[in-house]
TORPA-4810 file (N, C-alpha, C, O; in nm, 3 decimals):
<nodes>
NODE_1_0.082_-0.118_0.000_0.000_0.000_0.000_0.088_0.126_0.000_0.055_0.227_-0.063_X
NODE_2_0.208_0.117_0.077_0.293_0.268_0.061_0.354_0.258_-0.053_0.409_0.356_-0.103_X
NODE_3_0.354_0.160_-0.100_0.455_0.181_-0.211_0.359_0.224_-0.386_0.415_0.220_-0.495_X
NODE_4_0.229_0.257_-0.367_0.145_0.207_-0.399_0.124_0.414_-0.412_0.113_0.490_-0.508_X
NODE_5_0.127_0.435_-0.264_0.137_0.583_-0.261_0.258_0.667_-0.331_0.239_0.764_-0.404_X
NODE_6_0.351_0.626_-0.306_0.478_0.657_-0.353_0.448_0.682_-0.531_0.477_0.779_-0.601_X
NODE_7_0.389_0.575_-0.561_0.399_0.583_-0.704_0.303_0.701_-0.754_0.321_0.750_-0.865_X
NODE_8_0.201_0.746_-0.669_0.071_0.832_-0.706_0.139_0.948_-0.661_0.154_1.032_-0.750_X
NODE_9_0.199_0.986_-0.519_0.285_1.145_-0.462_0.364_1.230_-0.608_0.362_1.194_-0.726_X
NODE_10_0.410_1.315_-0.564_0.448_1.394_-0.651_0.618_1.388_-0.648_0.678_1.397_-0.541_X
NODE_11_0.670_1.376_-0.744_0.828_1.357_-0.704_0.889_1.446_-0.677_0.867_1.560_-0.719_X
NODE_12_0.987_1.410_-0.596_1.055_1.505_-0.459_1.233_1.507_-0.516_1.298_1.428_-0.586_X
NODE_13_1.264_1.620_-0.457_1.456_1.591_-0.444_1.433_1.633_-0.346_1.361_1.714_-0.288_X
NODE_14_1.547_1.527_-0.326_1.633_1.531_-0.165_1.750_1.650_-0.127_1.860_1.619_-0.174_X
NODE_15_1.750_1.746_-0.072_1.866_1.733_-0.063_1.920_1.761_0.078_1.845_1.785_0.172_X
NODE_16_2.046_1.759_0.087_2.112_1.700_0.233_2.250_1.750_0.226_2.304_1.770_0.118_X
NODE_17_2.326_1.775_0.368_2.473_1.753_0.376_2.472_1.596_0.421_2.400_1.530_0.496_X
NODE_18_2.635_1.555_0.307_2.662_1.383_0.358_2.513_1.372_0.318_2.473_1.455_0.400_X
NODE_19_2.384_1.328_0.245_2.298_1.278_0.315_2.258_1.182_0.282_2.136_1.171_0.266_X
NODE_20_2.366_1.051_0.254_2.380_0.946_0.230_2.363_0.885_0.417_2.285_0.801_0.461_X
NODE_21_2.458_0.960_0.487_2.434_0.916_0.593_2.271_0.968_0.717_2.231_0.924_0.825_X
NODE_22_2.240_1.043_0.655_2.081_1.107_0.700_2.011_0.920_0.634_1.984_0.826_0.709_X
NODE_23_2.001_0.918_0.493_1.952_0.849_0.460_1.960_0.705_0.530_1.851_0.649_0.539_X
NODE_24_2.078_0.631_0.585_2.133_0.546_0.642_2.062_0.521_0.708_1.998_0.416_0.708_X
NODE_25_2.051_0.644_0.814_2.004_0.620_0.979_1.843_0.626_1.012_1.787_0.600_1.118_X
NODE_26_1.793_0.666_0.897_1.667_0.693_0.887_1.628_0.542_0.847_1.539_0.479_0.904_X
NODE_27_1.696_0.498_0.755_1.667_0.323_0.677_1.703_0.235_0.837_1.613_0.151_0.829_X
NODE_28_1.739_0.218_0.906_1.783_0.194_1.002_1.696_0.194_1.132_1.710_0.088_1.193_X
NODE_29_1.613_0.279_1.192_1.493_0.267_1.198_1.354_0.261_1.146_1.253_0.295_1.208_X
NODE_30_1.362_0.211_1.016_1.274_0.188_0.920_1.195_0.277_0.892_1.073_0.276_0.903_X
NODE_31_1.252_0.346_0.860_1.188_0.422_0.717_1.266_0.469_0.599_1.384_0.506_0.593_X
NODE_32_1.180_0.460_0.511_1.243_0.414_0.404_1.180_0.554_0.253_1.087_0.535_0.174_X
NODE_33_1.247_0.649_0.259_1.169_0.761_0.206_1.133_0.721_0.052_1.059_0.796_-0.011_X
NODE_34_1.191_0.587_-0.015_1.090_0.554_-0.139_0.942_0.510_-0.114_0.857_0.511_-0.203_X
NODE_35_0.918_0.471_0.016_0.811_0.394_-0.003_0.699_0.491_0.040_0.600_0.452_0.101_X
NODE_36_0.719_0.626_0.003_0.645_0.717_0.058_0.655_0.868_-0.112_0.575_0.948_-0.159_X
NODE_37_0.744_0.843_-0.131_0.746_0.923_-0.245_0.873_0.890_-0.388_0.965_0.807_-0.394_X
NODE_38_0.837_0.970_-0.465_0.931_0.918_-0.596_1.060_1.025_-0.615_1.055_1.140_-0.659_X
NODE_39_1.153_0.965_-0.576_1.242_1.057_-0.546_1.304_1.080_-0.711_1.341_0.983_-0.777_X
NODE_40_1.308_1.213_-0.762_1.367_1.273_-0.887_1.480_1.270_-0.908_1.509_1.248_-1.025_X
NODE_41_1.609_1.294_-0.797_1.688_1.374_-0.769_1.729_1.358_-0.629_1.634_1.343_-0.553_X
NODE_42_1.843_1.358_-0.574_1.918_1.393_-0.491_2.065_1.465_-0.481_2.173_1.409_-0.496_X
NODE_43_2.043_1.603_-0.452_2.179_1.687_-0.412_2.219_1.686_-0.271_2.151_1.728_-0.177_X
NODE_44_2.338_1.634_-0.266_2.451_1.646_-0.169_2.551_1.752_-0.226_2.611_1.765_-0.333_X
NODE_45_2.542_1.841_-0.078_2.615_1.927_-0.072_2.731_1.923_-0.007_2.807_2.015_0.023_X
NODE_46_2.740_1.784_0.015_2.939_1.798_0.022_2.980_1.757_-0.086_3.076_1.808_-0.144_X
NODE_47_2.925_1.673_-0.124_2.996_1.568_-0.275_2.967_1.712_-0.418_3.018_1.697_-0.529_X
NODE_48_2.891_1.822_-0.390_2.913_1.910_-0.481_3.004_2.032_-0.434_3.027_2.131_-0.503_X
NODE_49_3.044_2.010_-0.324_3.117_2.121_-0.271_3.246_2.080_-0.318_3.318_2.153_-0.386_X
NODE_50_3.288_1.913_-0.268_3.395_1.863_-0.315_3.457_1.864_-0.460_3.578_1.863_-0.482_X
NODE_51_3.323_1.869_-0.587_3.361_1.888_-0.735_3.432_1.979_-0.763_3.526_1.996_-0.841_X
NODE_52_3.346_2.075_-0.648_3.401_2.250_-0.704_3.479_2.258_-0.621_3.568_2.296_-0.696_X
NODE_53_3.551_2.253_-0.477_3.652_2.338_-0.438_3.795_2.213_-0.386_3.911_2.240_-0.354_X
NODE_54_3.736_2.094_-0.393_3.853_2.018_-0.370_3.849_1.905_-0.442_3.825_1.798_-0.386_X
NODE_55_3.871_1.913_-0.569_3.899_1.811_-0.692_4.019_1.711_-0.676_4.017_1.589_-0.693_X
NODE_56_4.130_1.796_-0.635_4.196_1.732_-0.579_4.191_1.641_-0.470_4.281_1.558_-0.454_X
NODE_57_4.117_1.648_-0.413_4.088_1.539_-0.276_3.955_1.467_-0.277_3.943_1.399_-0.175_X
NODE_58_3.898_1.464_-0.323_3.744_1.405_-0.337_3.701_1.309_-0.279_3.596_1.256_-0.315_X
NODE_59_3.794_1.251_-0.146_3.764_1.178_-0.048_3.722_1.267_0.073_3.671_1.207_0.167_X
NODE_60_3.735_1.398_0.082_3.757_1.488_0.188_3.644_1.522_0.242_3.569_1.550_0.148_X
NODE_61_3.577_1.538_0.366_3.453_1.500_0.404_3.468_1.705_0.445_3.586_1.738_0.460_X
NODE_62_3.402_1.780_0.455_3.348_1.901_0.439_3.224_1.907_0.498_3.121_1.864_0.446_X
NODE_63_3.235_1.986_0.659_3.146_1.999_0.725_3.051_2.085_0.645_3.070_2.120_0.529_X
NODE_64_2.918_2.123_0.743_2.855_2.154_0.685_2.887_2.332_0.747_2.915_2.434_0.683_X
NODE_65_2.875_2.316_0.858_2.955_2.444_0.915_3.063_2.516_0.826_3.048_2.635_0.798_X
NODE_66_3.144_2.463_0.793_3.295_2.489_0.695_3.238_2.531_0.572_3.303_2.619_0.515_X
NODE_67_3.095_2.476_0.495_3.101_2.522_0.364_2.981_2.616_0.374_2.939_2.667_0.270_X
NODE_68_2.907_2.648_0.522_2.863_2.772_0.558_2.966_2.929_0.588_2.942_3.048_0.570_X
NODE_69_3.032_2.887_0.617_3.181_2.975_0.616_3.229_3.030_0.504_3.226_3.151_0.483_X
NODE_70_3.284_2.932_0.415_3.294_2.926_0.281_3.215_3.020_0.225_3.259_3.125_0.180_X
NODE_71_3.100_2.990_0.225_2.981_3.084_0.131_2.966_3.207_0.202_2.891_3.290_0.149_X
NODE_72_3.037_3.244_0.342_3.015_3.406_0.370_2.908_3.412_0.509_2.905_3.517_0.574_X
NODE_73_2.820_3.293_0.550_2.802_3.304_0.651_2.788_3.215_0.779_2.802_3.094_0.765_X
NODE_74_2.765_3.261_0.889_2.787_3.187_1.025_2.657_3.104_1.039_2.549_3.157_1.013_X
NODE_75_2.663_2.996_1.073_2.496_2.918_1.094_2.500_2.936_1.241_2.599_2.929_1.315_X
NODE_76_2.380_2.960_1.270_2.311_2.981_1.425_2.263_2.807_1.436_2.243_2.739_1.336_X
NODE_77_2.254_2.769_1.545_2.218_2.647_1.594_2.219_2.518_1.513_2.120_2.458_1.470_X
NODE_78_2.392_2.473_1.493_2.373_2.436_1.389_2.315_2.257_1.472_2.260_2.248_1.582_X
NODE_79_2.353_2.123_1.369_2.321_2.036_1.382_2.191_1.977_1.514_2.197_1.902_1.612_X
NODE_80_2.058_2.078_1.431_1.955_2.038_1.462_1.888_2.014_1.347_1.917_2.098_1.262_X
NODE_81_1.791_1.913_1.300_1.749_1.855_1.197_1.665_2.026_1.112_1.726_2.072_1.015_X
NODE_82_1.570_2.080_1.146_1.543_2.168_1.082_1.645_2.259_1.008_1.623_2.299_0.893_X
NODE_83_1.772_2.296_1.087_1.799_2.428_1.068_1.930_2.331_0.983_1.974_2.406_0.895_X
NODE_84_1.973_2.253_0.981_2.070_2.151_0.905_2.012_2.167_0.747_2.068_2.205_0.644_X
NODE_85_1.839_2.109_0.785_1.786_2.066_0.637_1.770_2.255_0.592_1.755_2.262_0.470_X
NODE_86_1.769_2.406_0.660_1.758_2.502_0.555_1.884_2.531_0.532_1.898_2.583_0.422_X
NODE_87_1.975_2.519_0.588_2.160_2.534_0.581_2.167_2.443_0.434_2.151_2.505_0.329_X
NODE_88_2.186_2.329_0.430_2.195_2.252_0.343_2.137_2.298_0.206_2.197_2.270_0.102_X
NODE_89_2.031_2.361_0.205_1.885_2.429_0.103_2.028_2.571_0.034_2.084_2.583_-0.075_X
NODE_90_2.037_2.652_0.165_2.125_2.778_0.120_2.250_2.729_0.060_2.276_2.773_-0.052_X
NODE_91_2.333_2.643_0.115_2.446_2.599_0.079_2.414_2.572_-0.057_2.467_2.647_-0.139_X
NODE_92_2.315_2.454_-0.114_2.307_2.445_-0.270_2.247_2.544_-0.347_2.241_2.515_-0.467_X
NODE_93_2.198_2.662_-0.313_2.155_2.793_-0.372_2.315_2.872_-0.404_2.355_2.920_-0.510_X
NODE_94_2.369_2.866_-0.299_2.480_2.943_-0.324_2.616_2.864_-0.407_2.708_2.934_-0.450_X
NODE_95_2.617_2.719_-0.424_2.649_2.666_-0.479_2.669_2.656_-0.631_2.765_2.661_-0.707_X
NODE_96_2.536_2.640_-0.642_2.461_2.711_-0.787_2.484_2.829_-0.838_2.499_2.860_-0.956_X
NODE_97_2.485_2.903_-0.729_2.498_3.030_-0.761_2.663_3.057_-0.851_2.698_3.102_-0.960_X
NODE_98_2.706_3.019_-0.767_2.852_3.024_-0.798_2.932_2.954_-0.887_3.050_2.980_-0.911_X
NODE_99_2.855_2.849_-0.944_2.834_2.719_-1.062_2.825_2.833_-1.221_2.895_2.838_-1.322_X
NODE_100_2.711_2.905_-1.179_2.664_2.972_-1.284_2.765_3.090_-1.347_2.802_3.107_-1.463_X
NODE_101_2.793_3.167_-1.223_2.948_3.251_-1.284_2.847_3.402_-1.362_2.735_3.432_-1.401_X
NODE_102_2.948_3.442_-1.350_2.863_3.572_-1.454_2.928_3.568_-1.620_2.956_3.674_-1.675_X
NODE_103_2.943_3.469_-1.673_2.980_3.488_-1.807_2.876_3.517_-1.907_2.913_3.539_-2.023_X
NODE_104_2.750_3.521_-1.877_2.692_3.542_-1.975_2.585_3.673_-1.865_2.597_3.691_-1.744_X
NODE_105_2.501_3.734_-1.948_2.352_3.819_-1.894_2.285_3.725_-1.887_2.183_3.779_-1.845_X
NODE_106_2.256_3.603_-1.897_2.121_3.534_-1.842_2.196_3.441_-1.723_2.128_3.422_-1.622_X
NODE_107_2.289_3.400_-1.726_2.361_3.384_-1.587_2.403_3.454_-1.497_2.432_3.395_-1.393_X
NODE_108_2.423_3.594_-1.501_2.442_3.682_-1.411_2.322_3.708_-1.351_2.309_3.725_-1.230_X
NODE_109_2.224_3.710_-1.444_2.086_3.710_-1.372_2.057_3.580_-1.307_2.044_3.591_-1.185_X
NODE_110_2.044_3.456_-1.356_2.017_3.378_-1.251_2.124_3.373_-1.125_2.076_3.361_-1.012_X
NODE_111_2.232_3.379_-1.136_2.309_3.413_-1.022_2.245_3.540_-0.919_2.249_3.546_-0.796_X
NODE_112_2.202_3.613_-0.992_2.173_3.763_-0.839_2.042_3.704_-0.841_1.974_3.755_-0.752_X
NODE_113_1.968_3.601_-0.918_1.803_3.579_-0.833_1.855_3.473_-0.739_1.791_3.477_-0.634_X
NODE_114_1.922_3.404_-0.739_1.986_3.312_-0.609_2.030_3.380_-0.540_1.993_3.350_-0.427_X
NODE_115_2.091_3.459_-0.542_2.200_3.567_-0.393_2.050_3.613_-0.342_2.015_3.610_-0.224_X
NODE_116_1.967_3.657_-0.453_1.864_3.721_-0.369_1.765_3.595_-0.285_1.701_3.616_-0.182_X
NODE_117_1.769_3.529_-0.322_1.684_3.404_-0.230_1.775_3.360_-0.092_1.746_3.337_0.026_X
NODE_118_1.911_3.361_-0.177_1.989_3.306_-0.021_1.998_3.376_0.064_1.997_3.325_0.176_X
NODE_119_2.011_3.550_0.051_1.987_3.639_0.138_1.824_3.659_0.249_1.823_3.676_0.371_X
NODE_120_1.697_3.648_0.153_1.636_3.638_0.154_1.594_3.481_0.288_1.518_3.489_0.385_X
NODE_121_1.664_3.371_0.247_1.662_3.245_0.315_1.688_3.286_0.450_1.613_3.272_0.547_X
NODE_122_1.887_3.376_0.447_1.916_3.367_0.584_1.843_3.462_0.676_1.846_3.443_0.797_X
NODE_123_1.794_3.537_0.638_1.734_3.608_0.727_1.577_3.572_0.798_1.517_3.609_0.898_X
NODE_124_1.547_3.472_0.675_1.457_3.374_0.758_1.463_3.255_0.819_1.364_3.190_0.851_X
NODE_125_1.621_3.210_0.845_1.662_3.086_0.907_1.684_3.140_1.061_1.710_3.048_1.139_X
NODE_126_1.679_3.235_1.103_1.690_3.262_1.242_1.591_3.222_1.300_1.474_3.250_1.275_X
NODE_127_1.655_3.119_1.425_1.565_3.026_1.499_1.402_3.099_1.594_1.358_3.214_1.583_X
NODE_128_1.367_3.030_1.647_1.249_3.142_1.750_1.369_3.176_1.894_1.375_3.283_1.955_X
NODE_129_1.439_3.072_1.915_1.569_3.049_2.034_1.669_3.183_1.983_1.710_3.274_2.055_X
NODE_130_1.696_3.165_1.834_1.811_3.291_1.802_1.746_3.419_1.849_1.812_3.484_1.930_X
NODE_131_1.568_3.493_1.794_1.563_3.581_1.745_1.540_3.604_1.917_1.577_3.721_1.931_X
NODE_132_1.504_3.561_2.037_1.455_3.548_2.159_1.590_3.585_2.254_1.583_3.635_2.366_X
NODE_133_1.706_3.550_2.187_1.876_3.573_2.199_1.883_3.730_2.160_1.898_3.822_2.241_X
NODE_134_1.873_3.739_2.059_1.916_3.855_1.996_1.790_3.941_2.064_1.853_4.011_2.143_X
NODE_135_1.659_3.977_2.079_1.617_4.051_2.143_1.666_4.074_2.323_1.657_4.183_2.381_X
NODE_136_1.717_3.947_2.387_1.765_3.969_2.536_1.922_4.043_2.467_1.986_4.005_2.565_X
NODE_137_1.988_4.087_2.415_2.091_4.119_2.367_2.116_4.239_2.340_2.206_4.320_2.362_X
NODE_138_1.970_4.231_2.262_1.928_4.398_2.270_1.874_4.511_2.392_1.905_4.625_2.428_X
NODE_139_1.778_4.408_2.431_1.743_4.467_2.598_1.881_4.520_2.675_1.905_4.636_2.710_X
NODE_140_1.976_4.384_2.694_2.085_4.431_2.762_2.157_4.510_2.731_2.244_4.550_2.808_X
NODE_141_2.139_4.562_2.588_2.197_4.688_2.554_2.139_4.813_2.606_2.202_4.905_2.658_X
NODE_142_2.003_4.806_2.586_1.927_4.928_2.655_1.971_4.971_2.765_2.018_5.083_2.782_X
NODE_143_1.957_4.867_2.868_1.951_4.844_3.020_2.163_4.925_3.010_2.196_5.003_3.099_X
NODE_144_2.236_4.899_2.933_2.368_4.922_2.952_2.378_5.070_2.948_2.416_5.146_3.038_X
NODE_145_2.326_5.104_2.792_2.302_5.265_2.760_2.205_5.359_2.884_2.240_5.475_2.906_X
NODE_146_2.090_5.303_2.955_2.058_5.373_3.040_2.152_5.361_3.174_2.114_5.444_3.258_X
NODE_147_2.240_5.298_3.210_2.305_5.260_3.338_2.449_5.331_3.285_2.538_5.326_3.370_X
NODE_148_2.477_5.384_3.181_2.560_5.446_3.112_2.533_5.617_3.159_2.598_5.692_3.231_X
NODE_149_2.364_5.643_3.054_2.353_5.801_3.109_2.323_5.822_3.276_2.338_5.924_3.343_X
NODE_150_2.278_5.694_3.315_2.256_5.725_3.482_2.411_5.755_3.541_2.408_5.836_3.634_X
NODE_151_2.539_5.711_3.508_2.685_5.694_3.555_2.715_5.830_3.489_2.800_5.895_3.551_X
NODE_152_2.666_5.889_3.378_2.688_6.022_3.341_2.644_6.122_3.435_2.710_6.200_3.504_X
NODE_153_2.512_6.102_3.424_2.445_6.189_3.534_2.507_6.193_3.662_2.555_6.306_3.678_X
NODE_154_2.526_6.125_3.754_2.609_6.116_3.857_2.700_6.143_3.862_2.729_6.146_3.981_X
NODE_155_2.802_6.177_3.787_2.941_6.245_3.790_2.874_6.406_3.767_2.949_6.504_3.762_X
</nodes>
């Protein structure tokens, strides 16, 4: 019967860091993501990170952190399954992005509509935990700047 569904669902890509080993551990407690949908496609974003920046080594395993770095930014909370699977999403946007190159006007354009999505992405990958951080961060700034003009005032 699932497999039955699988064939009727709409086909899906995967994509993942390593996520040969996502896939593993998931088969492993049985489940089994064919028997639920028709998979099109799967991008791994180390094994494409590896094409493009270490050809020479193509055994070389490339965190996912490291090729968030790489691309220009810091991941907030990383290796939690949500924020892994939109890291992984940006990483192959910017990937692409950078695949494409500006040699031509219709690749320069698809290149800045990706910068604009990945920009677009990170600013919506901030956790409810990050943005809850960054507002106590801000408070404690307030609270600093008023305990600042109060230390003014008093002199």
């Amino acid at each position: 019967m699932a497999q039955r569904a699988a064939q009727r669902a709409r086909p899906i890509i995967l994509v993942g860091h390593a996520i040969n080993q996502d896939l593993s551990s998931l088969y492993k407690i049985g489940f089994n993501v064919l028997q639920i949908a028709r998979v099109y496609n799967v991008f791994d974003t180390q094994r494409i990170a590896r094409a493009l920046y270490w050809k020479q080594d193509p055994s070389r395993n490339v965190s996912l952190k490291e090729l968030c770095i790489l691309m220009g930014f810091r991941p907030i909370n990383i290796h939690t399954s949500g924020n892994d699977a939109a890291y992984a999403l940006i990483i192959l946007l910017c990937l692409a992005s950078r695949i494409l190159g500006t040699e031509t006007e219709e690749s320069a354009y698809a290149r800045d509509r990706l910068d604009e999505v990945v920009r677009l992405a990170l600013g919506l990958a901030r956790t409810e935990k990050g943005k809850w951080k960054a507002e106590r961060r801000e408070e404690r700034q307030d609270v600093q700047d008023w305990a600042d003009i109060l230390e003014e005032m008093a002199l």
